[in-house]
mmCIF file of the N, C-alpha and C atoms, coordinates in Angstrom:
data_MODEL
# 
_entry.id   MODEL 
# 
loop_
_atom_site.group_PDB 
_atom_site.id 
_atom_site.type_symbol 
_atom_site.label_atom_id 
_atom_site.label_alt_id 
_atom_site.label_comp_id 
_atom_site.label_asym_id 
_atom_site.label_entity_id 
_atom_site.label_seq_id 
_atom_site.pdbx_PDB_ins_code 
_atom_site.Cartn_x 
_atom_site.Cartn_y 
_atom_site.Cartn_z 
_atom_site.occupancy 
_atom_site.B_iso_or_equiv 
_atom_site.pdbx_formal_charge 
_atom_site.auth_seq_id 
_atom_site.auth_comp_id 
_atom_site.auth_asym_id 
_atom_site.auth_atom_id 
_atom_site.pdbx_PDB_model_num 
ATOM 1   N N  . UNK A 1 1  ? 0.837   -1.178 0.000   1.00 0.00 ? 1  UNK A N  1 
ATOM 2   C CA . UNK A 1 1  ? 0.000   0.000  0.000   1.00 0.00 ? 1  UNK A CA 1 
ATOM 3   C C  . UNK A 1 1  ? 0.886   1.247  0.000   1.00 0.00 ? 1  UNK A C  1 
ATOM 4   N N  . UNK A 1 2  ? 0.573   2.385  -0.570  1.00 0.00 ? 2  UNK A N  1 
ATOM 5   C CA . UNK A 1 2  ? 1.007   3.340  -0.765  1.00 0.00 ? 2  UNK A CA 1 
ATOM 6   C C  . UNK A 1 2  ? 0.904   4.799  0.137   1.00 0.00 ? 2  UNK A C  1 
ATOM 7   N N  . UNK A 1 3  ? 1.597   5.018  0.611   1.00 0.00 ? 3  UNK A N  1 
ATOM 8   C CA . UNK A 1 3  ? 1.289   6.351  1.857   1.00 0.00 ? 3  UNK A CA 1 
ATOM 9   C C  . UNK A 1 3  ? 0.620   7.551  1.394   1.00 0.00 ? 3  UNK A C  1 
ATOM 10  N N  . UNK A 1 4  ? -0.328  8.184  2.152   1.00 0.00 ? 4  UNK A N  1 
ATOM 11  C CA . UNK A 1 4  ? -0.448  9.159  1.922   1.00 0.00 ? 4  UNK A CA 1 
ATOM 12  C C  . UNK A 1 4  ? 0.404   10.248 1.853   1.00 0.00 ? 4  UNK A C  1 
ATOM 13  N N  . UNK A 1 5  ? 0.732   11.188 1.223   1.00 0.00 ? 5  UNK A N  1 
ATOM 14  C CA . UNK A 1 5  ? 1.441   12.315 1.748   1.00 0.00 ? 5  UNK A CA 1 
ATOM 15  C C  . UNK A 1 5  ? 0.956   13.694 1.869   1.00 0.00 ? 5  UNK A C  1 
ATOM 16  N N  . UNK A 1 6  ? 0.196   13.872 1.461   1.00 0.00 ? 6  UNK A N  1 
ATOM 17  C CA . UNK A 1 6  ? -0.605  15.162 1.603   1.00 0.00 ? 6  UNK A CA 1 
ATOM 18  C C  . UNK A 1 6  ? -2.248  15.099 1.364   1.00 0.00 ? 6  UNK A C  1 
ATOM 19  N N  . UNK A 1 7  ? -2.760  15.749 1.782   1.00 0.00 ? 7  UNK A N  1 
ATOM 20  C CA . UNK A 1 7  ? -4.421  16.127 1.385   1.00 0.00 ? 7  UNK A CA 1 
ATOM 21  C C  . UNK A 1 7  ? -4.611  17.578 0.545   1.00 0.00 ? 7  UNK A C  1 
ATOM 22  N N  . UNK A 1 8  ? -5.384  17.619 -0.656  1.00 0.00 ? 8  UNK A N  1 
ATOM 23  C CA . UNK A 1 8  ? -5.830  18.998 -0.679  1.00 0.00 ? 8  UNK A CA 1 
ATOM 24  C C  . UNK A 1 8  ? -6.695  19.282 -0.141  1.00 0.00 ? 8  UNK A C  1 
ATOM 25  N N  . UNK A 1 9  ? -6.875  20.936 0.242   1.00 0.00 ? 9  UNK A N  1 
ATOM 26  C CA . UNK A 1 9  ? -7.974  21.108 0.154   1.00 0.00 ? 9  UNK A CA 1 
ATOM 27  C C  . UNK A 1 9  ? -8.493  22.946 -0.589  1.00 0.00 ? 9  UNK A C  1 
ATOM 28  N N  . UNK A 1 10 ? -9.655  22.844 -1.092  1.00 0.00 ? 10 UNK A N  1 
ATOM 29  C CA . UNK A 1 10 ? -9.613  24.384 -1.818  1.00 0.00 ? 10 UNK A CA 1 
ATOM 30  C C  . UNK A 1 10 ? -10.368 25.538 -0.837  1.00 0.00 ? 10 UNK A C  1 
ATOM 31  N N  . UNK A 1 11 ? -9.616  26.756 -0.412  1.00 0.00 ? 11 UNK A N  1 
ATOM 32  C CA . UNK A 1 11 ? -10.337 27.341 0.012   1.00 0.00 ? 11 UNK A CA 1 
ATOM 33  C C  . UNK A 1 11 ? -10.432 28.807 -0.775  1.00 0.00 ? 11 UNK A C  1 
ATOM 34  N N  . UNK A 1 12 ? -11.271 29.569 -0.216  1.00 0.00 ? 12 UNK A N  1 
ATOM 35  C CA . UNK A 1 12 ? -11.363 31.008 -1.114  1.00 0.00 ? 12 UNK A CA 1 
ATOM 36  C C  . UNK A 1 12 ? -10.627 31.921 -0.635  1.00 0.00 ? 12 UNK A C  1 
ATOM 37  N N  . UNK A 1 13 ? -9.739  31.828 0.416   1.00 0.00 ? 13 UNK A N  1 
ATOM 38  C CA . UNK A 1 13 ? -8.644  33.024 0.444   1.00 0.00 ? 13 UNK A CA 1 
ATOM 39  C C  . UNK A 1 13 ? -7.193  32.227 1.289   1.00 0.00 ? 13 UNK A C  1 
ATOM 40  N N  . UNK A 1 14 ? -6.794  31.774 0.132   1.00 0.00 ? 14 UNK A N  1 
ATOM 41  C CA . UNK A 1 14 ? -5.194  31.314 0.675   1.00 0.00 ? 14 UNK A CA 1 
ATOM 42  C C  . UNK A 1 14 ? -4.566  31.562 1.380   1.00 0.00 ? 14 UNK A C  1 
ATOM 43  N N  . UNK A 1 15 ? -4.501  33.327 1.547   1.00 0.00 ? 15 UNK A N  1 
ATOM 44  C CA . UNK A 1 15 ? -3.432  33.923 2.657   1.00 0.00 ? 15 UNK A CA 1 
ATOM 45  C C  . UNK A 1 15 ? -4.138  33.527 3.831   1.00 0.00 ? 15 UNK A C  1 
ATOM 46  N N  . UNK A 1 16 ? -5.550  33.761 3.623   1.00 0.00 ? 16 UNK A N  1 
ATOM 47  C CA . UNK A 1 16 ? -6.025  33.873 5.233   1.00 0.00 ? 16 UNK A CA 1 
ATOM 48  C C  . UNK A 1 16 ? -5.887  31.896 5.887   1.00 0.00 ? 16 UNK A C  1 
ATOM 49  N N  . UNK A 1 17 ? -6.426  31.754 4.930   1.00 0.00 ? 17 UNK A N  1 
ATOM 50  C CA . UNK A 1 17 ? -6.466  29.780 5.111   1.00 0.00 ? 17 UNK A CA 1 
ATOM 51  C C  . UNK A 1 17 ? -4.636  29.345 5.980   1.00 0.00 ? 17 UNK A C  1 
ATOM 52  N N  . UNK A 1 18 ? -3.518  30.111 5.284   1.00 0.00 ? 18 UNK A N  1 
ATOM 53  C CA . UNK A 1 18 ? -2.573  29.607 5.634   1.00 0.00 ? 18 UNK A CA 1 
ATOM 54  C C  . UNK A 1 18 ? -2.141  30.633 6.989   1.00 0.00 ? 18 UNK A C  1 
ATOM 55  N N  . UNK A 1 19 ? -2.785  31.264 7.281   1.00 0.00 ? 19 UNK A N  1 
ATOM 56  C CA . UNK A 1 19 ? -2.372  32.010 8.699   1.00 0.00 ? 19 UNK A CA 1 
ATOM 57  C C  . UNK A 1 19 ? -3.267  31.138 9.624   1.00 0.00 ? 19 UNK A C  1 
ATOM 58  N N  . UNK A 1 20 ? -4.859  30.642 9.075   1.00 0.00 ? 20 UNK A N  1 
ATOM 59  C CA . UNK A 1 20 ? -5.309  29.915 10.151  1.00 0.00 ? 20 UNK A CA 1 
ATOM 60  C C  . UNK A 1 20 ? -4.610  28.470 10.056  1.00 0.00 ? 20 UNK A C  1 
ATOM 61  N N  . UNK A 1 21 ? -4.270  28.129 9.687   1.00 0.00 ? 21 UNK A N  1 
ATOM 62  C CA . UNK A 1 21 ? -3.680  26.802 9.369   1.00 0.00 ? 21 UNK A CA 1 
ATOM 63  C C  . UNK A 1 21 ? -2.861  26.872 10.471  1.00 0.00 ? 21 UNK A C  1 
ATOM 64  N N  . UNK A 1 22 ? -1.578  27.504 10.390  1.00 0.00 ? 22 UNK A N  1 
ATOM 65  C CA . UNK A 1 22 ? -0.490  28.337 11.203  1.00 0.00 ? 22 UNK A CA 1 
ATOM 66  C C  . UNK A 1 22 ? -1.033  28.447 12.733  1.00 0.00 ? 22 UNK A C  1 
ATOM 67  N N  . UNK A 1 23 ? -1.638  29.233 12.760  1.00 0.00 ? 23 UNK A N  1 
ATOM 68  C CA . UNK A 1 23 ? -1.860  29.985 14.145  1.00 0.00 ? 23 UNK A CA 1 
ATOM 69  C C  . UNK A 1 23 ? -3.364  29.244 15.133  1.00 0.00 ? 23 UNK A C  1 
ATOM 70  N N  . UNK A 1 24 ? -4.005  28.694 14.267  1.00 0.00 ? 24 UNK A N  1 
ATOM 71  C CA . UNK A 1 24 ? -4.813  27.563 15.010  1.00 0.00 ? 24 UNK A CA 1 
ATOM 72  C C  . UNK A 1 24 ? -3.944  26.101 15.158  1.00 0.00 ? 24 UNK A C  1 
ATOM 73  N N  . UNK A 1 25 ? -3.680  25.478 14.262  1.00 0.00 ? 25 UNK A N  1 
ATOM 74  C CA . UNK A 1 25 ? -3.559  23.746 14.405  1.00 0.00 ? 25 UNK A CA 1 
ATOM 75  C C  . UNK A 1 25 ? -2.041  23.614 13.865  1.00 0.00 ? 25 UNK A C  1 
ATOM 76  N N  . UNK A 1 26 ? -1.220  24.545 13.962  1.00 0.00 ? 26 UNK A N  1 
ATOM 77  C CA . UNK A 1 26 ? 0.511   24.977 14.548  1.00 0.00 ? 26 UNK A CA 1 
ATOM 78  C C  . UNK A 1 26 ? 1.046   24.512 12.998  1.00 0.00 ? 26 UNK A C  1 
ATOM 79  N N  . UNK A 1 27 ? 0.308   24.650 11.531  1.00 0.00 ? 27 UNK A N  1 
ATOM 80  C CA . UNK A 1 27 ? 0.927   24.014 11.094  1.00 0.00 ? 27 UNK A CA 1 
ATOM 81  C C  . UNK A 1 27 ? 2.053   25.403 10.182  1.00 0.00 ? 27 UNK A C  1 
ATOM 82  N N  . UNK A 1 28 ? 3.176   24.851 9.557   1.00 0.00 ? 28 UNK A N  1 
ATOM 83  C CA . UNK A 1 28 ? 3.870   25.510 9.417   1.00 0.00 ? 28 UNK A CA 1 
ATOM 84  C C  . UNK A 1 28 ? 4.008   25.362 7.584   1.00 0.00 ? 28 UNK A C  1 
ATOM 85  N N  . UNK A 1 29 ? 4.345   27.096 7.203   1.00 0.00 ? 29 UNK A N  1 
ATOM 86  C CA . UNK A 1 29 ? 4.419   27.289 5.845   1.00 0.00 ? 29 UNK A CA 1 
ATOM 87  C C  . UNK A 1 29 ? 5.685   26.449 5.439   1.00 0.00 ? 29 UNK A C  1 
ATOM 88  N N  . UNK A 1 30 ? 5.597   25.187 4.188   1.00 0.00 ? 30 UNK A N  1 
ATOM 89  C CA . UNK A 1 30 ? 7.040   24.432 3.157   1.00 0.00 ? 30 UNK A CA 1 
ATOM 90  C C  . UNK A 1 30 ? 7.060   25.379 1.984   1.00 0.00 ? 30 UNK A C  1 
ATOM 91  N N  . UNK A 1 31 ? 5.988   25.839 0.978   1.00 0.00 ? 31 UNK A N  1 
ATOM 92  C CA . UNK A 1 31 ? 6.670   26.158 0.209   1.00 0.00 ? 31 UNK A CA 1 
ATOM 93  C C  . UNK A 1 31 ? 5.088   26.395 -0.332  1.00 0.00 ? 31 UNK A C  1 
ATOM 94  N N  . UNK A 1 32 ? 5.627   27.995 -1.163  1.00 0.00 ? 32 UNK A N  1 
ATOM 95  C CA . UNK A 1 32 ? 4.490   28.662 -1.371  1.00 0.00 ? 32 UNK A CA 1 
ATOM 96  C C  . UNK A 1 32 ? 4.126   30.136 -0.615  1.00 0.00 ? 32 UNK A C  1 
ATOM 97  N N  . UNK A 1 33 ? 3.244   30.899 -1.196  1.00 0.00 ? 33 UNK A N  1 
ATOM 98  C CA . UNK A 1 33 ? 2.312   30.428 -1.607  1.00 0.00 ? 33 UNK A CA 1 
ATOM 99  C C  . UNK A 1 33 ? 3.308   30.809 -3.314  1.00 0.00 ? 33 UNK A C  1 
ATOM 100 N N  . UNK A 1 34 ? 1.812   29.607 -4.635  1.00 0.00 ? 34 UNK A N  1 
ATOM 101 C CA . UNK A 1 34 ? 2.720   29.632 -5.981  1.00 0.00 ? 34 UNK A CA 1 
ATOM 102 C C  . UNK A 1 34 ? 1.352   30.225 -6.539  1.00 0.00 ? 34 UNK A C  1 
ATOM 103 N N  . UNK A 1 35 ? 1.727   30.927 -8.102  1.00 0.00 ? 35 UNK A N  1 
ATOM 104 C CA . UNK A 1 35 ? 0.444   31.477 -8.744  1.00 0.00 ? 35 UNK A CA 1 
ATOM 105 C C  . UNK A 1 35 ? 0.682   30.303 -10.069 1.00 0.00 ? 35 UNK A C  1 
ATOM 106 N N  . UNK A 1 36 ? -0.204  29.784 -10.168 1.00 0.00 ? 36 UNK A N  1 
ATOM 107 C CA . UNK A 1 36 ? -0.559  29.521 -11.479 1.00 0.00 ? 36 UNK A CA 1 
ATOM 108 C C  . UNK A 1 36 ? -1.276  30.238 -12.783 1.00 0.00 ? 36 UNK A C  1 
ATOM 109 N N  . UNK A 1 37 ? -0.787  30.460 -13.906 1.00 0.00 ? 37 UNK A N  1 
ATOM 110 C CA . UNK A 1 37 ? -1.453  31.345 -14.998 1.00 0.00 ? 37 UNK A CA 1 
ATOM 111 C C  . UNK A 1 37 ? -1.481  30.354 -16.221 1.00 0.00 ? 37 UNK A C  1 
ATOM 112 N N  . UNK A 1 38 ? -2.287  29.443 -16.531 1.00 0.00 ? 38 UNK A N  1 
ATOM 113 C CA . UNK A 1 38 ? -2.692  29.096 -17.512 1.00 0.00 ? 38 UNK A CA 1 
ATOM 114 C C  . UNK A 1 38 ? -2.468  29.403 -18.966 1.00 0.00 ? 38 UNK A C  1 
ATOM 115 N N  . UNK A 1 39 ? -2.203  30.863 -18.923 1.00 0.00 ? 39 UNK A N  1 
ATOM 116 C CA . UNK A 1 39 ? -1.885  31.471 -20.464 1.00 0.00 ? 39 UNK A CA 1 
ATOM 117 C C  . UNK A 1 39 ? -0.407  32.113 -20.764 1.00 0.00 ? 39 UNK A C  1 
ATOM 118 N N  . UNK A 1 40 ? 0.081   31.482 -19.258 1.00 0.00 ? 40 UNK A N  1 
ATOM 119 C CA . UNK A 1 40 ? 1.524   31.618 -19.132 1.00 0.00 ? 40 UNK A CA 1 
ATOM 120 C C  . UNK A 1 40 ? 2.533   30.559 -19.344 1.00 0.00 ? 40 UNK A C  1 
ATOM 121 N N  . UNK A 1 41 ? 1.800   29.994 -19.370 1.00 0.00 ? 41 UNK A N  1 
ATOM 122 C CA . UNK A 1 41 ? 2.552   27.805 -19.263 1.00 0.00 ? 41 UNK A CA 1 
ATOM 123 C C  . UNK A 1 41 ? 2.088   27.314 -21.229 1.00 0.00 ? 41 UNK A C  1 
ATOM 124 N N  . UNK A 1 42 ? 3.153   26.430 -21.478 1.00 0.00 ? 42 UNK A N  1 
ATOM 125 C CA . UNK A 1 42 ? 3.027   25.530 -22.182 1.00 0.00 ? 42 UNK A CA 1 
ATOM 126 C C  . UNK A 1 42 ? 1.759   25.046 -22.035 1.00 0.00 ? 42 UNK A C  1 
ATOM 127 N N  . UNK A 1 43 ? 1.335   24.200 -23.355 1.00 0.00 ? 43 UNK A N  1 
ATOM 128 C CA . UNK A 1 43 ? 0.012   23.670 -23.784 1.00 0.00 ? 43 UNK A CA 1 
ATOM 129 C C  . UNK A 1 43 ? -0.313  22.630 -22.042 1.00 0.00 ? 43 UNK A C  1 
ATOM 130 N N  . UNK A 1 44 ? 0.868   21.916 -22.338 1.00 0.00 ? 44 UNK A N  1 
ATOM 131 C CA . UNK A 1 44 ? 0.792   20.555 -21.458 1.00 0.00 ? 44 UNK A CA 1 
ATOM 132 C C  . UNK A 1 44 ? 1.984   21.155 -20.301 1.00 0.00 ? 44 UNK A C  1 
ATOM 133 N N  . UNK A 1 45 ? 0.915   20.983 -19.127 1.00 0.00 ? 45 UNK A N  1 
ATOM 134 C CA . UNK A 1 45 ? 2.148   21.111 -17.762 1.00 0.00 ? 45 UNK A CA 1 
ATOM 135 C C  . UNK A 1 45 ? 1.098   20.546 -17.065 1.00 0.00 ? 45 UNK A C  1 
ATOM 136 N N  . UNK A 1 46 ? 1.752   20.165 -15.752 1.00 0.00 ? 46 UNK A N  1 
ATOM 137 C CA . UNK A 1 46 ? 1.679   19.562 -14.500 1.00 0.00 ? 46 UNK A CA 1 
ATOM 138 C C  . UNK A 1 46 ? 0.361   20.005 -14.133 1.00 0.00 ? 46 UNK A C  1 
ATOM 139 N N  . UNK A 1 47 ? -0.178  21.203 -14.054 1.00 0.00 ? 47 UNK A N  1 
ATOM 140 C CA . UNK A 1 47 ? -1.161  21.497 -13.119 1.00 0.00 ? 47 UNK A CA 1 
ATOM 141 C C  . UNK A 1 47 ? -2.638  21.479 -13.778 1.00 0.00 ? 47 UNK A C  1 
ATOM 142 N N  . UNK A 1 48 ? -2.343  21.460 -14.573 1.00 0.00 ? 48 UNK A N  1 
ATOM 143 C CA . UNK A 1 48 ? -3.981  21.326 -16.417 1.00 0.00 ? 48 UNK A CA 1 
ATOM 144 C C  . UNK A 1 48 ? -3.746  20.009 -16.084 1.00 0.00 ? 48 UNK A C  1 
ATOM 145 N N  . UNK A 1 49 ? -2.509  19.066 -15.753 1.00 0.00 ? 49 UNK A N  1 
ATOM 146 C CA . UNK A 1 49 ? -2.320  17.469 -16.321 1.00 0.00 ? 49 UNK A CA 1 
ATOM 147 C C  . UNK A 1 49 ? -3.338  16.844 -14.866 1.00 0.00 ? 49 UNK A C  1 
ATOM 148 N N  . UNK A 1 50 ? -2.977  17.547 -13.704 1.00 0.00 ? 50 UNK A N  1 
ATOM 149 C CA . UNK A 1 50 ? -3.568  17.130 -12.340 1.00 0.00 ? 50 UNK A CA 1 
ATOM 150 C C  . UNK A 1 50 ? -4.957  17.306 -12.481 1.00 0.00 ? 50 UNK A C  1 
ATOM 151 N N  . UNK A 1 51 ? -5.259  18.957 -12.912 1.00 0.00 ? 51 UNK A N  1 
ATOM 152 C CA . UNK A 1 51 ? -6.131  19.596 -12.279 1.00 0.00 ? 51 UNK A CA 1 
ATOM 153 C C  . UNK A 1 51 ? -7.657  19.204 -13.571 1.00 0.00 ? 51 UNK A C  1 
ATOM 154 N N  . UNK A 1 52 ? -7.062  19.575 -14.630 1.00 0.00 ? 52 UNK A N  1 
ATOM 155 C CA . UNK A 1 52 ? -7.895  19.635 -15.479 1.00 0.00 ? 52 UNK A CA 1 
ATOM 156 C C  . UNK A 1 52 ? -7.934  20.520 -16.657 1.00 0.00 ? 52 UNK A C  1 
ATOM 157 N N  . UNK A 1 53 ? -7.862  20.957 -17.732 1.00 0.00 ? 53 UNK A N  1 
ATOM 158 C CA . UNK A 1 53 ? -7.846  22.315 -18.501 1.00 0.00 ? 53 UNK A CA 1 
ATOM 159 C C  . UNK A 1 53 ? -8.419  23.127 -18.191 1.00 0.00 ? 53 UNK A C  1 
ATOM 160 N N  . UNK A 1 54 ? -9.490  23.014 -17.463 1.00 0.00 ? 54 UNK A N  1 
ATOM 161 C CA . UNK A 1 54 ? -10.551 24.707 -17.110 1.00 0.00 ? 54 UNK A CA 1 
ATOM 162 C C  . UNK A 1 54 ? -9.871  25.645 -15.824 1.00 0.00 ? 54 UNK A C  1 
ATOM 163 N N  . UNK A 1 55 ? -9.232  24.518 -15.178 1.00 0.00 ? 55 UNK A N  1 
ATOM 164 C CA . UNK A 1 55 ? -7.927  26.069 -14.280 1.00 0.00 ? 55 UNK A CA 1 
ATOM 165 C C  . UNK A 1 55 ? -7.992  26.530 -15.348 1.00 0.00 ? 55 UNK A C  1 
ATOM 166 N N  . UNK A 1 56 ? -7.594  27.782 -14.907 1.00 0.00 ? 56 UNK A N  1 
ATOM 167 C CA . UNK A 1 56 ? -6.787  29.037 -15.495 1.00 0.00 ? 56 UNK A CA 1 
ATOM 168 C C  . UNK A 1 56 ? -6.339  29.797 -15.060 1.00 0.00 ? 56 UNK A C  1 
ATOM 169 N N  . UNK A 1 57 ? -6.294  29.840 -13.350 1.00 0.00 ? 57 UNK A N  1 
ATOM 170 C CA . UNK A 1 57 ? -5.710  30.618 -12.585 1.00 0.00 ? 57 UNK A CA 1 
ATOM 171 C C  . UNK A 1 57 ? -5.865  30.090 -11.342 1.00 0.00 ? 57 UNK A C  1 
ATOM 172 N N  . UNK A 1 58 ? -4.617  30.479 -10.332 1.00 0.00 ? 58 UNK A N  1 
ATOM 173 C CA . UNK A 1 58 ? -4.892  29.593 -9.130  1.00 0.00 ? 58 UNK A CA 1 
ATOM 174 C C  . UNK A 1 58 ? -3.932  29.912 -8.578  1.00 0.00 ? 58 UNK A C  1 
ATOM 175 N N  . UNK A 1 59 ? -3.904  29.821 -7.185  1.00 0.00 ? 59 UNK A N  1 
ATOM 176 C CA . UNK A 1 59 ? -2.672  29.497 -6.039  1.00 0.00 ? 59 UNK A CA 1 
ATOM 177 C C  . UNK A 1 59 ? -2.443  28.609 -5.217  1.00 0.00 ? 59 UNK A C  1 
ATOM 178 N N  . UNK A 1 60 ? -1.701  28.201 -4.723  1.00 0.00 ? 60 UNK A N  1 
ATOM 179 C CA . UNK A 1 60 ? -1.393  27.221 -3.884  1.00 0.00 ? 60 UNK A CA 1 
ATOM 180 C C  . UNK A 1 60 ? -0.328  27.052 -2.696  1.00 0.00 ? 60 UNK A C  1 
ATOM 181 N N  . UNK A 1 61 ? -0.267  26.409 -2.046  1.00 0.00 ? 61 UNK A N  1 
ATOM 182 C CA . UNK A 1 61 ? 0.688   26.382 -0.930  1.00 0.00 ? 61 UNK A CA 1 
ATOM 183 C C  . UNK A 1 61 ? 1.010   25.132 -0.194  1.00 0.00 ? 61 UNK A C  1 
ATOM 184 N N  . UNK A 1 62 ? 2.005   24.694 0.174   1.00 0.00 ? 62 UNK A N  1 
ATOM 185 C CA . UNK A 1 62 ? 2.390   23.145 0.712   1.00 0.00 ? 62 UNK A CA 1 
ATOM 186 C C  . UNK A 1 62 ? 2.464   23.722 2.786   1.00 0.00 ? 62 UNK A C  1 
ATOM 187 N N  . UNK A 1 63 ? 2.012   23.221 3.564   1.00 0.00 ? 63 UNK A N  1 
ATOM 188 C CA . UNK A 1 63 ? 1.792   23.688 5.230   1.00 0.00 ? 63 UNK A CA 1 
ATOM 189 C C  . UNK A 1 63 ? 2.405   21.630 5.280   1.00 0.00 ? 63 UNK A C  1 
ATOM 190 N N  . UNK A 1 64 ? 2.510   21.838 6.717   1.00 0.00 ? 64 UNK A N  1 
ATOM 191 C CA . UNK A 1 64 ? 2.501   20.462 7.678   1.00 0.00 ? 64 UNK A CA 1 
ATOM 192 C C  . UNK A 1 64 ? 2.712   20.729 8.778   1.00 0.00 ? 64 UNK A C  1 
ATOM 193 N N  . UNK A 1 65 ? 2.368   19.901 9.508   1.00 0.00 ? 65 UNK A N  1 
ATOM 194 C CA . UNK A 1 65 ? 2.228   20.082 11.179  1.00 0.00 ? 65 UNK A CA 1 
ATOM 195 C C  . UNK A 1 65 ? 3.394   18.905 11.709  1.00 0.00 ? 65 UNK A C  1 
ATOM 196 N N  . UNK A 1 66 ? 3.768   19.237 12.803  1.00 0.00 ? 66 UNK A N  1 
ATOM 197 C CA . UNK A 1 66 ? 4.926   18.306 13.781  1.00 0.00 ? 66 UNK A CA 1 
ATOM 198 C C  . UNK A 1 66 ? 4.696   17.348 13.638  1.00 0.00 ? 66 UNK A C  1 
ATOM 199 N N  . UNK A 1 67 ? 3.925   16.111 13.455  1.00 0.00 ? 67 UNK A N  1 
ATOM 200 C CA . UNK A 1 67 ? 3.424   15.252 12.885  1.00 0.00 ? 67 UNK A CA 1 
ATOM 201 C C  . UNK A 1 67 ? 3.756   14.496 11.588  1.00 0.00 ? 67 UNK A C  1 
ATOM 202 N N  . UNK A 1 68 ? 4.155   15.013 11.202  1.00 0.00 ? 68 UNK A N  1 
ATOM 203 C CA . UNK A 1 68 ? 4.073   14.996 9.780   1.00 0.00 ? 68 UNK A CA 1 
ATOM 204 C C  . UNK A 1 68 ? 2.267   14.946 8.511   1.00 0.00 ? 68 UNK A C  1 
ATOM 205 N N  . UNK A 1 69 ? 1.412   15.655 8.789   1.00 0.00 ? 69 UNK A N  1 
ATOM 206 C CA . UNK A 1 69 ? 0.401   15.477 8.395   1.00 0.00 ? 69 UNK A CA 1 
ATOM 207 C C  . UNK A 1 69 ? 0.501   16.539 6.999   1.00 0.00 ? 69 UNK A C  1 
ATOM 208 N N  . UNK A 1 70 ? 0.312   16.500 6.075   1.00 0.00 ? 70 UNK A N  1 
ATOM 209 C CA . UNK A 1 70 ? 0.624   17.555 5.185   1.00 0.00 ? 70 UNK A CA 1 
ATOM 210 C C  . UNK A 1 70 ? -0.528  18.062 4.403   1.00 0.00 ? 70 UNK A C  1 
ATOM 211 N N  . UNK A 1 71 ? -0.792  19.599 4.099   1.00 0.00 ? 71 UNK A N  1 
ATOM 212 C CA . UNK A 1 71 ? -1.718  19.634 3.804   1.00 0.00 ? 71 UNK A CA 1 
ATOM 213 C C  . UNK A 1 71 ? -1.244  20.509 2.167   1.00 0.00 ? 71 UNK A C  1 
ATOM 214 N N  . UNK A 1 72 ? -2.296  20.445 0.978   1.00 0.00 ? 72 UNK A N  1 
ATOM 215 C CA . UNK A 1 72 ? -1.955  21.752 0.013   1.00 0.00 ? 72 UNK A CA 1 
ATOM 216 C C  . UNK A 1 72 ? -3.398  22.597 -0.115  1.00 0.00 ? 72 UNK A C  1 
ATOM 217 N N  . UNK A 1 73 ? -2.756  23.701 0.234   1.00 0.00 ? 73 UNK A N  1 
ATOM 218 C CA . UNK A 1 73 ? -4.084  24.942 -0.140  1.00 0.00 ? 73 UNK A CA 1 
ATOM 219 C C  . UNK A 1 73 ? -4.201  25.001 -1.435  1.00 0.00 ? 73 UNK A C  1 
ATOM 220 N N  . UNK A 1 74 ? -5.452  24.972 -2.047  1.00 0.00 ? 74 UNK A N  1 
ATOM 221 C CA . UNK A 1 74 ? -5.615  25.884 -3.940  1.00 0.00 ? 74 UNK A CA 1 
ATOM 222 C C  . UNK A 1 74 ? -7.039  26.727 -3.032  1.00 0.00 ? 74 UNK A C  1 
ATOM 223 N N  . UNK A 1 75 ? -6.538  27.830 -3.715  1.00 0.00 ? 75 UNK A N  1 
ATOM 224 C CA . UNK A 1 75 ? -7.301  28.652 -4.317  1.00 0.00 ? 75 UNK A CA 1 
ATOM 225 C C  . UNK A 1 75 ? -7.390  28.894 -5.599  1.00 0.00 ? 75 UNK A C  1 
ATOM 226 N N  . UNK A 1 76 ? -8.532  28.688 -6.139  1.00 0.00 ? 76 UNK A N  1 
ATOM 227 C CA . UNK A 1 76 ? -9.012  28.794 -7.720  1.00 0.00 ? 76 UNK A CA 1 
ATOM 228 C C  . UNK A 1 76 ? -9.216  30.049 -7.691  1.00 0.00 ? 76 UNK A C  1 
ATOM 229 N N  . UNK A 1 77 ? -8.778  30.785 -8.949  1.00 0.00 ? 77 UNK A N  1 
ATOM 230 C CA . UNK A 1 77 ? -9.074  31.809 -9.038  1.00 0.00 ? 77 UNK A CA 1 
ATOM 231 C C  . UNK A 1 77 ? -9.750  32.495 -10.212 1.00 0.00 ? 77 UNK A C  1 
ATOM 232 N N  . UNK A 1 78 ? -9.990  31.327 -11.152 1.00 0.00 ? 78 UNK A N  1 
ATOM 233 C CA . UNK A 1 78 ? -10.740 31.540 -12.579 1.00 0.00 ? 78 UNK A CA 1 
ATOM 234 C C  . UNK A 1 78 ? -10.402 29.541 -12.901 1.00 0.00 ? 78 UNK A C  1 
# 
């Protein structure tokens, strides 16, 4: 069986999501926050390949807690 390593989840304001993340349930900023632009990227990349073609804009962020529990923020943004 294969481990989990992270969960997403999408919320509507990233900055604020990753300060409560932080400052409620201790978890700490890895890397991020990133913008995605759709009309900035090659036909074929990673995040159209995950996500789907109708992104077109988005952010994201990698958090984890002492634990090791890991979480990624998206905010969609179009």
């Amino acid at each position: 069986m294969t481990a989990i390593t992270h969960i997403g989840l999408a919320v509507p304001d990233l900055d604020a999501a990753i300060k409560w993340y932080e400052q409620v349930l201790g978890f700490r900023l890895l890397a991020g926050p990133f913008s995605f632009d759709a009309s900035a990227e090659n036909k074929y990349n990673m995040t159209n390949d995950l996500l789907g073609d109708t992104v077109k804009k988005m952010r994201n962020a990698h958090l984890m807690a002492d634990n090791g529990v890991g979480i990624e923020l998206f905010e969609f943004v179009e």
